[in-house]
N, C-alpha and C positions, 0 to 999 in steps of 0.2 A: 680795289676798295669797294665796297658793299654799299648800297643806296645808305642803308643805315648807318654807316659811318661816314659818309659823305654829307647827310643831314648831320649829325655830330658835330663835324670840323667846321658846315656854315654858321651852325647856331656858338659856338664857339668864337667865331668871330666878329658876331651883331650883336652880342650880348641878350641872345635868346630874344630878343623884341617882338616876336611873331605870334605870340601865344603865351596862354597862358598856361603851366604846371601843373600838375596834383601832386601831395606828396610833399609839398615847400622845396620842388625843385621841379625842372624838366624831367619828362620818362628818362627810363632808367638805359634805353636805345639809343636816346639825345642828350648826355651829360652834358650841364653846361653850370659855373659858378653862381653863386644867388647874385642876384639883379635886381635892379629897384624896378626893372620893368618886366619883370616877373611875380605875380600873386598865384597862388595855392587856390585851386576850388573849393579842396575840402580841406582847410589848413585846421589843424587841429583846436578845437572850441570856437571855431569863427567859421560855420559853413553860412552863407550866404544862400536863402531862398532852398529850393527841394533839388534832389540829384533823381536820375532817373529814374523810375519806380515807385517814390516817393510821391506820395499824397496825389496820386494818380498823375503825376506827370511822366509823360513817358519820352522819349528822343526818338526819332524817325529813325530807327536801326536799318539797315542793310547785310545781312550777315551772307556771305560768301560761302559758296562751298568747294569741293574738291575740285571739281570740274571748273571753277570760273578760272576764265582767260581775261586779262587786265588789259583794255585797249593798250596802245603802243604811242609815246610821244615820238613823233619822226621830223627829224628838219628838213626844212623845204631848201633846196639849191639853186633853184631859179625857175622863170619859166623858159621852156623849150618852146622853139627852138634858141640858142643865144647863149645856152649855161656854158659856164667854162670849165675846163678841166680841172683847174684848180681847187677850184669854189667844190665843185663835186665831189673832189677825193679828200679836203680841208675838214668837212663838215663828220661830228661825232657822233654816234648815235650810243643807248643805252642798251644793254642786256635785255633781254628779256624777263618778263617777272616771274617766278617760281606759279606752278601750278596754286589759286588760290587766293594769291595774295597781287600786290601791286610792287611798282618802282616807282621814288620820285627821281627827278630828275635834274640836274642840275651845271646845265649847259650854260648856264651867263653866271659865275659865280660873285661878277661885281656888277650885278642886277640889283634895288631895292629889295628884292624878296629872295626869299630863302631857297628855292625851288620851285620847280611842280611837277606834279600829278594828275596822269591821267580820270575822269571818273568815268564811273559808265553813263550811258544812254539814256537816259530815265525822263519821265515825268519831274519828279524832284528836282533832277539839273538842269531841265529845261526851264523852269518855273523860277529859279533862281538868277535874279536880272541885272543883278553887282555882287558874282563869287568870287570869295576869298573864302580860302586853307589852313585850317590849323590843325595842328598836329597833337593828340591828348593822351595817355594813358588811360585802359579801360579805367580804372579806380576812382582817375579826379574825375568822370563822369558818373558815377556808378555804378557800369555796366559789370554785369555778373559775367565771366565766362565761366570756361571748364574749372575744378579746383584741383585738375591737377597743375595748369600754370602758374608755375612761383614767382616770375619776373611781369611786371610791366607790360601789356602790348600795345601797340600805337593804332590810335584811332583815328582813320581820314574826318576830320569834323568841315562839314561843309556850313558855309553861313552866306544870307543874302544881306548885306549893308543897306540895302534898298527898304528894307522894311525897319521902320525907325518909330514903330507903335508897339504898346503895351499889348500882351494877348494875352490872355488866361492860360496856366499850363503850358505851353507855349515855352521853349527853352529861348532865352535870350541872351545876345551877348552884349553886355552892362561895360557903362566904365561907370565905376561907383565914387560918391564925394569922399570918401576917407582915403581912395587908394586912384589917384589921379595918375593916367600916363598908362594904365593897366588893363586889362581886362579882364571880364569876370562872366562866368556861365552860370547859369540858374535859372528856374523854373518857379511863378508861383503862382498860386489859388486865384489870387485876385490881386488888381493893382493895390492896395493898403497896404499888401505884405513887402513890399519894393523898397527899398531904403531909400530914404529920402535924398533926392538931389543925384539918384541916379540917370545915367541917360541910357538909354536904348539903343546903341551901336547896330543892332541886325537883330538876324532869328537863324537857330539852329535848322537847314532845311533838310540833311542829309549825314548820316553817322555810318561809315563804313568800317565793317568789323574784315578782317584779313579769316581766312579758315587757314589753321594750323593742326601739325597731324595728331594732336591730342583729342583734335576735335572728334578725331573721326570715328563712326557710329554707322552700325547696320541699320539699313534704311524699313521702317515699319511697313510703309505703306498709307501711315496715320502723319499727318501736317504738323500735329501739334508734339508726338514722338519725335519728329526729325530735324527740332532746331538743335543747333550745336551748342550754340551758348546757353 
């Protein structure tokens, strides 16, 4: 079974609680039945605050390319000296990620949370002081890719809970008063533009795009020629 259908069959049996949709459902990689704890970012005539690009808000992208290698989640068996044989040859490990892209991973399936995922090294994950993982399609964020992609692709959204203040432009993650129990992503101008009686759950600190082989493009030599998306 494939990372993505292994995220599938969890979110399938939590009732998607982990995130929020675009599209008035889970990506199209994560089917899972409408849910009351499920809201749409960009549900049709009710987008909520700016999506990325919009009114110069923009999401801290990450885009990937051919060459990236996706660290490795590896279980630990004990410390040595002391491990036992059993414990050592018990313990599972996941596949490796396809050039470009990631695996999540989902070794405690009767854990609180859905999975995880490794991310890279960064400034951005370091500076992120209570992360938590949601998983998006480009669309309900508004991220452009290629237009030859017809389906859905899934977006690592990283967020820090720790930051619980309004910021201008600034992508946040809302639980809004009309849609309690939910969460909602958006971006605006200034705090006036914020519906009333929302609260600030976190901030978008990290948006990781997968490079898939549609992306792929001879390299110019020029920075601004060789984004893929």
């Amino acid at each position: 079974m494939t990372p993505l259908q292994l995220l599938a069959a969890a979110l399938s049996l939590v009732g998607c609680r982990a995130f929020t949709a675009g599209n008035g459902g889970a990506p199209r990689t994560a089917p899972c039945p409408p849910s009351t704890s499920v809201t749409a970012l960009n549900a049709a005539g009710a987008t909520v605050g700016n999506l990325h690009g919009q009114a110069s808000c923009f999401l801290p992208l990450l885009q990937n390319d051919e060459d990236y290698i996706a660290p490795r989640i590896v279980q630990i068996a004990g410390a040595y000296p002391g491990v036992d044989t059993k414990t050592y040859l018990s313990l599972t490990s996941e596949p490796v990620a396809e050039m470009g892209q990631w695996n999540y991973d989902f070794s405690d399936p009767n854990g609180s949370h859905l999975g995880t995922v490794a991310l890279p090294g960064m400034t951005a994950t370091y500076e992120t002081d209570d992360p938590v993982v949601l998983v998006a399609d480009h669309a309900s964020m508004g991220v452009q890719l290629s237009e030859e992609l017809k389906d859905p692709v899934d977006l690592v959204v990283l967020c820090d809970r720790s930051r619980k203040h309004f910021a201008e432009r600034k992508f946040l993650v809302l639980e809004l008063e009309e849609s309690p129990g939910v969460v909602t992503i958006a971006a605006f101008e200034s705090k006036g533009e914020m519906p009333t009686g929302a609260k600030v759950l976190g901030h978008v600190t990290l948006v990781q795009i997968p490079w898939l082989p549609s992306m792929e493009k001879k390299k110019s030599g020029f920075m601004e020629e060789n984004e893929l998306f």
